[in-house]
N, C-alpha and C positions, 0 to 999 in steps of 0.2 A: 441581087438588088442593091443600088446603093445605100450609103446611110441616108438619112434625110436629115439628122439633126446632128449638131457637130457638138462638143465641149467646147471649153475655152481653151483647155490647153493645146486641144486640135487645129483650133483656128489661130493660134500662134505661131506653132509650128509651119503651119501651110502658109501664112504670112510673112515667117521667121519675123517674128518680135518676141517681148515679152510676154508673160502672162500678164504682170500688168497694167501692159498696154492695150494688150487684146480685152482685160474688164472694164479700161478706161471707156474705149471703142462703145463699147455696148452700152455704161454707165451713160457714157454723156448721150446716147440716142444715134449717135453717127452707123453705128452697125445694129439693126433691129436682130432684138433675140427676146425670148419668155423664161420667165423663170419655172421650172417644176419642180417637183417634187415635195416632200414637208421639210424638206431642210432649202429650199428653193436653187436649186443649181442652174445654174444659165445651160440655153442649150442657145446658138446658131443654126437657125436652117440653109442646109447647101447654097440651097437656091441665093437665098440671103446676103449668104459672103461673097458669092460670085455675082451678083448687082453692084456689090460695095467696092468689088474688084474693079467692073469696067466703070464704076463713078470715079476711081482714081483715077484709072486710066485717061477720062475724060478731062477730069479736073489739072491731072498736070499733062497733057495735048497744049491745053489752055494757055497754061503756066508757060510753058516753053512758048508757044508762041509769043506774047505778050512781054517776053524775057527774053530776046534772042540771044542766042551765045553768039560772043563777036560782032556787036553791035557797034552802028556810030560810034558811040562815045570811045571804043577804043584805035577807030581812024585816027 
């Protein structure tokens, strides 16, 4: 069965960033995660990171469009 809930330093890795960019993620709301335990450790749900994946995905589609490389301005 797979895992369901990931660490931070899981989803860093699987992002390749840092760890403290992957708590940033979470911190600002951009990556939805819970905190458990009594010492409260963030978990990410699979499912979670891989929304947050195709939201890139999506979001820079966008980007690029809207940004062409080799646009007019360098005619």
């Amino acid at each position: 069965m797979a895992q369901r809930f990931l660490q931070l330093t899981e989803v860093s890795e699987i992002l390749n960033i840092s760890s403290a960019q992957a708590y940033a993620l979470v911190r600002s709301g951009e990556l939805p995660a819970i905190k458990v335990g009594g010492r409260g450790q963030w978990r990410v749900e699979a499912t979670e990171l891989e929304s947050y994946i195709q939201r890139m995905y999506a979001e820079t589609k966008s980007f690029v469009q809207a940004h062409p490389f080799g646009g007019a301005a360098e005619e």
